[in-house]
C-alpha positions in Angstrom: 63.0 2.7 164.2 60.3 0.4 165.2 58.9 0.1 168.9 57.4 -3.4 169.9 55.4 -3.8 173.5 54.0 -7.1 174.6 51.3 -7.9 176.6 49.0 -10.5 177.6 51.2 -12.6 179.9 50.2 -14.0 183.6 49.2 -17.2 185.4 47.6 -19.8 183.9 47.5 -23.8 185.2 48.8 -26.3 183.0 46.7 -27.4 180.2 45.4 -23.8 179.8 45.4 -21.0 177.2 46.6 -17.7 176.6 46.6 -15.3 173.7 49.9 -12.5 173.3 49.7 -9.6 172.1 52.7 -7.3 170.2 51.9 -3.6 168.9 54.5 -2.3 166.5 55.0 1.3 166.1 57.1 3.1 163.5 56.3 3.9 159.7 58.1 0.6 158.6 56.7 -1.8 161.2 54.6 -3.3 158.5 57.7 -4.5 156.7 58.9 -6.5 158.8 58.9 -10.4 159.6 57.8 -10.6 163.6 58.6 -13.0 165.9 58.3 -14.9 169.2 61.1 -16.0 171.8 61.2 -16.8 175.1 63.5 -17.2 178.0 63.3 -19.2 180.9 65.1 -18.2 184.1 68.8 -19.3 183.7 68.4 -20.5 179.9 69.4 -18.8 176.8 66.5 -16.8 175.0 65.0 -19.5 171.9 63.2 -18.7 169.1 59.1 -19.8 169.5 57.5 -18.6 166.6 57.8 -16.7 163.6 55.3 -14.9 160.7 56.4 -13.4 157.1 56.0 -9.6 156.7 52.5 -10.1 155.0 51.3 -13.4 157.3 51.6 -15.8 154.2 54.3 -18.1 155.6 54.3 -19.0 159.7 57.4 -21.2 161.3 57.6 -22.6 164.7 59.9 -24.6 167.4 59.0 -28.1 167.2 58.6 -28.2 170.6 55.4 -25.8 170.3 54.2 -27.0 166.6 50.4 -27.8 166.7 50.0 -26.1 170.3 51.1 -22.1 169.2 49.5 -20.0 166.4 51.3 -17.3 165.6 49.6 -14.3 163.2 49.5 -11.0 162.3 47.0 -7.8 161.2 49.1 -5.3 159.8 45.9 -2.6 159.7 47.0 -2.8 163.8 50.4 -3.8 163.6 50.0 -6.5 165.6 51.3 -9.5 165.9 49.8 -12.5 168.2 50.6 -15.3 169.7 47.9 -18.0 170.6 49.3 -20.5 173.1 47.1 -23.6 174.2 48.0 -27.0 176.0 50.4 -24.9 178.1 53.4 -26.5 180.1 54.7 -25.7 183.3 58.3 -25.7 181.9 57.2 -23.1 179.1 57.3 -20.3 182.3 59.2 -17.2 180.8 59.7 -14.4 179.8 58.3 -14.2 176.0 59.6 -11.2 174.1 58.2 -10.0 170.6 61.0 -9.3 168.4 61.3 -7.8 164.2 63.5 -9.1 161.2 63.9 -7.6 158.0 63.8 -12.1 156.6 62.3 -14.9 157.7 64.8 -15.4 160.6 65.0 -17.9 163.6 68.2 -16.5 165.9 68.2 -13.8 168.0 71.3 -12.0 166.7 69.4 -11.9 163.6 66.9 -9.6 165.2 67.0 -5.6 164.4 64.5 -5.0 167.3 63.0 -6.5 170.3 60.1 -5.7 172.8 60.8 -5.7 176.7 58.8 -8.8 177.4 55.8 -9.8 178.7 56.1 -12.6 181.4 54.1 -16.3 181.1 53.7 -18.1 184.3 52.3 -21.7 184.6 51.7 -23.4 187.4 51.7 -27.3 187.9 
């Protein structure tokens, strides 16, 4: 089993910054890729961001490429996600989810955080 909590989430103004934040728990947490989704009220949840069990390979939505960093240090299983340039239509919910392979749909998913909630303001 592996526990995921997110944090980091609030109210920023468009144009701004915020850094996310996912601790893992469980022996195997390590072994895991880790991932970002989000989902906007009334949409379906979309994949954001993704890393590789040992950070070597990173994969994003093209609509975030160059804007999101996604990484990882496994000595605090913890995964982040550094979002700059926000947009007021990227206001969600953005949940922190593990894979056992480099994966981009949810159903492909073995576990998922509760969510942490992004707000930006026009």
């Amino acid at each position: 089993q592996v526990q995921l909590v997110e944090s980091g989430g609030g109210l920023v103004q468009a144009g701004g910054s915020l850094r996310l934040s996912c601790v893992a728990s469980g022996r195997t947490a390590s072994n895991y890729a880790m991932n970002w989704f989000r989902q906007a009220p009334g949409k379906e949840r979309e994949f954001v961001a993704g890393i590789s069990w040992n950070g070597a390979s990173t994969y994003y939505a093209d609509s975030v490429k160059g804007r999101f960093t996604i990484s990882r240090d496994n000595a605090k299983n913890t995964v982040y996600l550094q979002m700059n340039s926000l947009k007021p239509e990227e206001t969600a919910v953005y949940y922190c989810a593990a894979s056992p392979f480099e994966r981009v749909r949810p159903s492909s998913m073995n576990y998922w955080g509760k969510g942490t909630l992004v707000t930006v303001s026009s």
